[in-house]
C-alpha positions as CSV (number, residue, x, y, z in Angstrom):
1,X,-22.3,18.5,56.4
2,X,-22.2,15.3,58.6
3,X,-22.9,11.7,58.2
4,X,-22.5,9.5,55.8
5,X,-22.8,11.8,53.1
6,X,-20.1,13.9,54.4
7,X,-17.8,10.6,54.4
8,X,-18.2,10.3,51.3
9,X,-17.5,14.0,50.1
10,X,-14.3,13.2,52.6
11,X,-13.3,10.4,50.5
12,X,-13.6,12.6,46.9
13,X,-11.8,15.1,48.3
14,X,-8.8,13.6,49.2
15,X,-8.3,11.4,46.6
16,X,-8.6,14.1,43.9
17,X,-6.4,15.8,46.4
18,X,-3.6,13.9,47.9
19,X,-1.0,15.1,45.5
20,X,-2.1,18.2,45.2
21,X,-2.9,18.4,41.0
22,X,-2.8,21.8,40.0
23,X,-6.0,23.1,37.6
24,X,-7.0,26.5,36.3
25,X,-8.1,28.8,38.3
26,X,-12.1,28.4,38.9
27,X,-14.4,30.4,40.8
28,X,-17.8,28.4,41.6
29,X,-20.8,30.7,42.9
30,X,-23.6,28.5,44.8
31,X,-21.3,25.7,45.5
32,X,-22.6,25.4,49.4
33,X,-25.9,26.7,49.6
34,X,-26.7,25.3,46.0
35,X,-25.5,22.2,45.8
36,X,-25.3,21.0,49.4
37,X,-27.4,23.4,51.6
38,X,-24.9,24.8,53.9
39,X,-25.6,28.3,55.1
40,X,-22.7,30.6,55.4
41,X,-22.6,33.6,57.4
42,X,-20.0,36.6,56.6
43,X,-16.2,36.6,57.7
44,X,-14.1,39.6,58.1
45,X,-12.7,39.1,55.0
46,X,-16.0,39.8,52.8
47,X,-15.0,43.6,52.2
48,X,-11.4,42.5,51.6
49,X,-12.7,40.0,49.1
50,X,-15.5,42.2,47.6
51,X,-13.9,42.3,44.3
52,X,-14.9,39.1,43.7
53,X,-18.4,38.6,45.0
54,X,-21.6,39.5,43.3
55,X,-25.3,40.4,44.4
56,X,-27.5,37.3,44.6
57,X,-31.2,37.9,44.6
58,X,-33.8,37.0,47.1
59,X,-31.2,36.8,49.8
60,X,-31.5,39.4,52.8
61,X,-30.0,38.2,55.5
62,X,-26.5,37.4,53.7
63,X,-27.0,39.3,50.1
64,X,-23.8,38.3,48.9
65,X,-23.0,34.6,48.2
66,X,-19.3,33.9,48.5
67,X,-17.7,32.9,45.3
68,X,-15.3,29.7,46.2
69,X,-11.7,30.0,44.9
70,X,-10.6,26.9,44.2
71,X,-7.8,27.8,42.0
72,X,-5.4,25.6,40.6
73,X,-5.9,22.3,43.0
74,X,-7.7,19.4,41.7
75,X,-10.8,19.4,44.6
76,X,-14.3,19.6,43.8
77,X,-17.0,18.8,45.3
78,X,-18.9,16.5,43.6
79,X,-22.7,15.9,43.7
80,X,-24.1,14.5,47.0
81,X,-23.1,10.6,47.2
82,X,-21.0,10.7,44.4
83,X,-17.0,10.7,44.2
84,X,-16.3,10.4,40.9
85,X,-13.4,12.9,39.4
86,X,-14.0,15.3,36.8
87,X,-13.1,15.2,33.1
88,X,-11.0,18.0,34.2
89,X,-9.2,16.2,37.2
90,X,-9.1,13.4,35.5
91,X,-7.1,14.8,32.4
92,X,-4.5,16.4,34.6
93,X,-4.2,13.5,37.0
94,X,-3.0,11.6,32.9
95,X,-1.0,15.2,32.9
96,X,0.7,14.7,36.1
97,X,1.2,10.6,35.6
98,X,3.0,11.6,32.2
99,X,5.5,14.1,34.3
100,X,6.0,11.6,36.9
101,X,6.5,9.0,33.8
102,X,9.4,11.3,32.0
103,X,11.1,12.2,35.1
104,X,11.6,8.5,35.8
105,X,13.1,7.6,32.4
106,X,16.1,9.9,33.9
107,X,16.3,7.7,36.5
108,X,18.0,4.4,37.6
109,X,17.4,2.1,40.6
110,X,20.4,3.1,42.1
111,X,19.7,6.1,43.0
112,X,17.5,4.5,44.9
113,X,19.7,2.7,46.4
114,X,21.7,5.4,47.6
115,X,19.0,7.1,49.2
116,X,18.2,4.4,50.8
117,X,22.0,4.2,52.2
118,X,21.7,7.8,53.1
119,X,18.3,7.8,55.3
120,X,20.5,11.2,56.8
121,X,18.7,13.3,53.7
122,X,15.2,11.6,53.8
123,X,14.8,12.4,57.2
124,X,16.3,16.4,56.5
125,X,13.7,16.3,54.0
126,X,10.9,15.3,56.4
127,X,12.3,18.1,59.3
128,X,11.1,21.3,57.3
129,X,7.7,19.5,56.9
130,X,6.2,18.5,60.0
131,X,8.9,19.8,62.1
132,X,9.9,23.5,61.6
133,X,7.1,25.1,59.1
134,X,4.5,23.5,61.8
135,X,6.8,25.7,64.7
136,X,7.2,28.9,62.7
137,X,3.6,29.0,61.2
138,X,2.4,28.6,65.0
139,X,4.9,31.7,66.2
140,X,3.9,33.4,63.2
141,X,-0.1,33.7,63.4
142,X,0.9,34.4,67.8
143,X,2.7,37.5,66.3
144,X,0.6,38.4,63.7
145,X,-3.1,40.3,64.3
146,X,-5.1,38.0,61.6
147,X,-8.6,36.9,61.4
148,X,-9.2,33.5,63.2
149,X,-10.1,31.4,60.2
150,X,-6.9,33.1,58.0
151,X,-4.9,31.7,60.5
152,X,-6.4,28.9,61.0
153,X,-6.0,27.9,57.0
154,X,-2.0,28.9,57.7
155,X,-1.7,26.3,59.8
156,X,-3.6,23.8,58.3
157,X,-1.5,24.4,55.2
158,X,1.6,24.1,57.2
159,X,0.3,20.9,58.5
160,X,-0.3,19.4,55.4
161,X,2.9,17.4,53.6
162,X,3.9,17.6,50.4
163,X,2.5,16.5,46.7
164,X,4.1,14.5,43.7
165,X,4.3,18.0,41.8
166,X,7.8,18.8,43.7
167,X,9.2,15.5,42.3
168,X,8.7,17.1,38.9
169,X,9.8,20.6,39.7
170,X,12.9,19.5,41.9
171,X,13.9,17.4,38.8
172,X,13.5,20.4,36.4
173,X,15.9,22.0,38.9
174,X,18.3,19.3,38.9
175,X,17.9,18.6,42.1
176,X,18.0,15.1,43.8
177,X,14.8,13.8,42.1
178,X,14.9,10.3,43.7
179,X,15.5,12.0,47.3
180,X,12.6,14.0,46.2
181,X,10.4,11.0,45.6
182,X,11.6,9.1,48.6
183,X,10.4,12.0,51.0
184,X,7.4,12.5,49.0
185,X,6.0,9.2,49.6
186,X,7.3,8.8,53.5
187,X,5.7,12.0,53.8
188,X,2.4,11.1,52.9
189,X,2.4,8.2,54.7
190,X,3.8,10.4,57.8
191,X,1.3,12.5,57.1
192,X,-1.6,10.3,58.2
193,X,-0.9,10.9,61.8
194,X,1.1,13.6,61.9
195,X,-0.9,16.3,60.2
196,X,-3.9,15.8,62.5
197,X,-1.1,15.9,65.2
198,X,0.2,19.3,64.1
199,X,-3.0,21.0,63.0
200,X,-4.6,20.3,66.7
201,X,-2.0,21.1,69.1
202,X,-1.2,24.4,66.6
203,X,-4.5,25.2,67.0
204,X,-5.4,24.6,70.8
205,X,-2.2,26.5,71.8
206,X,-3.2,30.0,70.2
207,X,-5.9,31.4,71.6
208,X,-7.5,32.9,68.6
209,X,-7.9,29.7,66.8
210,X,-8.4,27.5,69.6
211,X,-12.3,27.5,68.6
212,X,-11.6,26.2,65.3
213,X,-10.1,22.7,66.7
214,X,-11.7,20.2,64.6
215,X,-10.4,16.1,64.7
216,X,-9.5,15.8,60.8
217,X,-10.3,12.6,59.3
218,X,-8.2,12.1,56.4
219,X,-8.7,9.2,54.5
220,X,-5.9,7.0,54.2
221,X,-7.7,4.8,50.9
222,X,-7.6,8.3,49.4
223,X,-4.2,8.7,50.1
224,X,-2.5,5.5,48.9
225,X,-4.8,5.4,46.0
226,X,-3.4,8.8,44.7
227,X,0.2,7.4,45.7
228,X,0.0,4.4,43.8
229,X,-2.0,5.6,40.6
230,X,0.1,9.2,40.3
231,X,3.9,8.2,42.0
232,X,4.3,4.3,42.1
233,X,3.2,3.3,38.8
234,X,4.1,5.7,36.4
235,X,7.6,5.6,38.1
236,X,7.9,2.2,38.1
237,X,7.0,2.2,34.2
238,X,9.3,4.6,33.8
239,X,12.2,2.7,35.2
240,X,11.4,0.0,33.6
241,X,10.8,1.5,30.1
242,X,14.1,2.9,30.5
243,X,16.0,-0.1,31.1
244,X,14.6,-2.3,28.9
245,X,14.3,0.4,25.9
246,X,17.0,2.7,26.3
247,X,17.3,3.8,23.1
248,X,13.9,4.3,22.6
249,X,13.5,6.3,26.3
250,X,16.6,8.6,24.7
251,X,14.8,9.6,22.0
252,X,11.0,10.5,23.7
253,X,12.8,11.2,27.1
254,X,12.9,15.1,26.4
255,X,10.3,15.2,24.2
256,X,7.6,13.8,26.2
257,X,9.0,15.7,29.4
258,X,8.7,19.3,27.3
259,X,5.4,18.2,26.3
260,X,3.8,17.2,29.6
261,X,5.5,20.4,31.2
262,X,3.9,22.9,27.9
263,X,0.5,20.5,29.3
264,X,0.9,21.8,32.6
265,X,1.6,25.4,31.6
266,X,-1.2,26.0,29.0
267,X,-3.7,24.4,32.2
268,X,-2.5,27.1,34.2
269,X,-2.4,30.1,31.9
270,X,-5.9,28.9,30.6
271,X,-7.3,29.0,33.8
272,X,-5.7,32.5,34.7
273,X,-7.1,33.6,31.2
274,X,-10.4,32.7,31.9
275,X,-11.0,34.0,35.0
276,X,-9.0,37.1,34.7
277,X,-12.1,39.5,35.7
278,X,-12.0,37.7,39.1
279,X,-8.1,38.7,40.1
280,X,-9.0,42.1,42.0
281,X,-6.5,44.0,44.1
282,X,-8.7,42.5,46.5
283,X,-6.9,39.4,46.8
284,X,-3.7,41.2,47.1
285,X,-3.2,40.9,51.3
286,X,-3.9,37.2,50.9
287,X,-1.3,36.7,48.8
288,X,1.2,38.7,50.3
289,X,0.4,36.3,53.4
290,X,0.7,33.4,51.3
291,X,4.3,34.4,49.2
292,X,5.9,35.1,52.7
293,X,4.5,32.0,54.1
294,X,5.7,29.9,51.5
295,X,9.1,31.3,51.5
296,X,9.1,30.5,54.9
297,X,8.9,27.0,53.8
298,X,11.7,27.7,51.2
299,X,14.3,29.0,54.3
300,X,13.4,26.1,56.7
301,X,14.5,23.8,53.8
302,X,17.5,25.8,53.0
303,X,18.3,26.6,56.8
304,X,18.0,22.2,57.5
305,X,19.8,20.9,54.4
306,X,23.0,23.6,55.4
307,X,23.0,22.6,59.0
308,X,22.9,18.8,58.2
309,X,25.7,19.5,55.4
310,X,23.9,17.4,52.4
311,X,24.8,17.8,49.2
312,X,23.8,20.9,46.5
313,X,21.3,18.5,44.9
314,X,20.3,16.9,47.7
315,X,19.7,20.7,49.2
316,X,17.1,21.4,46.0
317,X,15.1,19.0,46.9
318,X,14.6,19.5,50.4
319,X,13.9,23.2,49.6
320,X,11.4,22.1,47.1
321,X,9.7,19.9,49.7
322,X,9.5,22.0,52.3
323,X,7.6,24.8,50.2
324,X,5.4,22.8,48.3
325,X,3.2,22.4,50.5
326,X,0.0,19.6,49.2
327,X,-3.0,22.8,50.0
328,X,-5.1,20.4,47.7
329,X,-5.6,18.1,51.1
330,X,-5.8,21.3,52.8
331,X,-8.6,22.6,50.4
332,X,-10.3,19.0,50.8
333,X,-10.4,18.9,54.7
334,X,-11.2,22.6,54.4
335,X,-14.2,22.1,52.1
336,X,-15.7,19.0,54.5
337,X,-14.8,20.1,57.9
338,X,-15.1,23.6,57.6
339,X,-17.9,24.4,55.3
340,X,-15.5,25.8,52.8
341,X,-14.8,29.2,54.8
342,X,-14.3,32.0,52.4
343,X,-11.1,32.8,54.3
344,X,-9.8,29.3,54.2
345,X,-10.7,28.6,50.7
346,X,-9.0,31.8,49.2
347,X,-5.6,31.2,51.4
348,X,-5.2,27.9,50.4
349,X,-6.2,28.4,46.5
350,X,-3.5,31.1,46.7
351,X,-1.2,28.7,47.8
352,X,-1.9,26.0,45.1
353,X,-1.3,28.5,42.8
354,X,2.2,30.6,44.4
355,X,3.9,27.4,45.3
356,X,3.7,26.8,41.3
357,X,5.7,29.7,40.7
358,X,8.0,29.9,43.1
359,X,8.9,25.9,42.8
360,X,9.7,26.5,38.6
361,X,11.3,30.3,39.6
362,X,13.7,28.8,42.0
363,X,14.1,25.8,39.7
364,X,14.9,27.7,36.6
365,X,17.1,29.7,38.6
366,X,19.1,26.5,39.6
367,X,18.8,25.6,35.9
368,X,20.6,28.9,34.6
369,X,22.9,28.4,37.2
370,X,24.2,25.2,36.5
371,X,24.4,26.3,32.4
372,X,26.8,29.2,33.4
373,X,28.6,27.3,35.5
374,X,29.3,25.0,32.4
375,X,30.6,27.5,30.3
């Protein structure tokens, strides 16, 4: 895909994207060769994968179209010169706005304020994320005997920051959820530069991946749009509504906040239930990858809040940021400058959809914690 057109698929991509929306879990058959005429040949993870391909007629020289995972990330492609969002995208970006919206009601500007008098834990946040995960992912995939483009798709991953979704599940954690949004948006401003940074000199200094260097182009319009419609306005609401209507942001606060996390949830569950015929032990090696990857991210957090002694809420959060990792940029850049590689594609789906569960895990852990410790 090149030219203008591809631009413009560029553009769609990211800013569905940028925050990394999680949506049900979608399989779309005849996505490249249908809809945009890009030819595909096999990977070495076809046989892993089988489970989830099917026959397609009239095809000899690749007889099995690869089905795209695209699991639980708000990137499509859409139809060629077009970058609208879907009904669906466009009903959990209102989903994830409304989370962002209810977390801020628990907030006041000063906490703000003291972030901003304590740059120490925004930058211990930033560390895991384009510092250490970036450094171990490289070591790791040295180490490891994986396929070119599985590796590849780990380190584009790793590259990637984080998305507004960890504001949401660092707060259901009780961690610091204004930290959380303060390394959030430096991040994805960071992020501009550094993840093409990390991705190429990651990828030129193994030897198996250096033949997958590619210069990303991520769109920074895409970027701040999806930072100003999904973080700074329906925070800033939210902050607002609370301070001028407090008694009225006490009674919808938890209300509103159970009912845009039960949103969330039924998305996800839907999405599992629907394409429940498509989960084959198949996938199983992938995500083993993926879980240990992203715990990876977990530690780095962990390791970098203990060594720069930050506080136990201020410690959540940078966990939560360094393992929610935004693979909905990853899956965009994937899709445009890498002709949606099965490989690729299926790693990064996985991790849209692990980095869910173990965010609200080791949030509701922290949760239970907390409530014992009360008693």
């Amino acid at each position: 895909m090149r030219g203008a057109g591809a631009d413009l698929h560029v553009i769609g991509l990211q800013q569905g994207a940028a925050l990394g929306i999680p949506v049900g879990l979608q399989f779309q058959n005849d996505l490249l060769e249908g809809q945009h005429g890009c030819e595909l040949g096999p990977t070495p993870w076809q046989n892993t994968l089988a489970g989830v391909a099917r026959p397609v007629a009239g095809k000899a020289a690749y007889p099995r179209k690869p089905l795209i995972l695209r699991g639980f990330l708000a990137v499509s492609l859409p139809p060629r010169g077009k970058t609208n969002m879907t009904t669906q995208q466009l009903v959990l970006s209102l989903v994830l706005a409304t989370m962002v919206f209810s977390v801020a009601l628990e907030l006041r500007v000063e906490d703000f304020r003291r972030v901003v008098r304590t740059p120490w834990a925004v930058l211990c946040g930033l560390i895991p994320q384009f510092i250490l995960l970036p450094i171990g992912t490289w070591g790791a995939t040295l180490l490891l005997d994986l396929p070119p483009n599985i590796e590849a798709a780990m380190i584009l991953v790793a590259a990637c920051p984080g998305g507004s979704l960890s504001n949401v599940v660092t707060h259901f954690g009780h961690g610091n959820t204004a930290l959380s949004v303060s390394v959030s948006a430096v991040a994805s401003i960071i992020a501009l530069v550094a993840t093409p940074f990390n991705f190429s000199w990651m990828i030129a200094a193994n030897p198996a991946t250096a033949s997958w260097l590619r210069e990303l182009a991520i769109d920074a319009s895409g970027i701040w749009l999806s930072l100003v419609l999904l973080l700074a306005i329906p925070m800033t609401l939210g902050l607002l509504f609370s301070h001028k209507l407090p008694r009225l942001t006490e009674r919808i606060r938890k209300p509103l906040g159970n009912l845009s996390l039960l949103a969330l949830l039924l998305f996800i569950v839907a999405g599992l239930i629907k394409e429940r015929q498509l989960l084959t032990l198949g996938l199983l090696p992938l995500l083993l990858i993926v879980v240990l990857h992203n715990a990876s991210g977990l530690f780095f957090g962990w390791l970098t809040s203990v060594a720069m002694h930050v506080s136990t809420r201020d410690r959540r959060a940078v966990m939560i940021e360094g393992g929610m990792q935004n693979s909905g940029l990853a899956l965009g850049i994937i899709a445009v400058q890498f002709h949606s590689d099965l490989g690729m594609v299926t790693l990064a789906s996985l991790w849209g959809i692990w980095h869910i569960v173990s965010g609200m895990s080791l949030a509701y852990y922290w949760r239970s914690k907390d409530a014992r410790s009360a008693h």
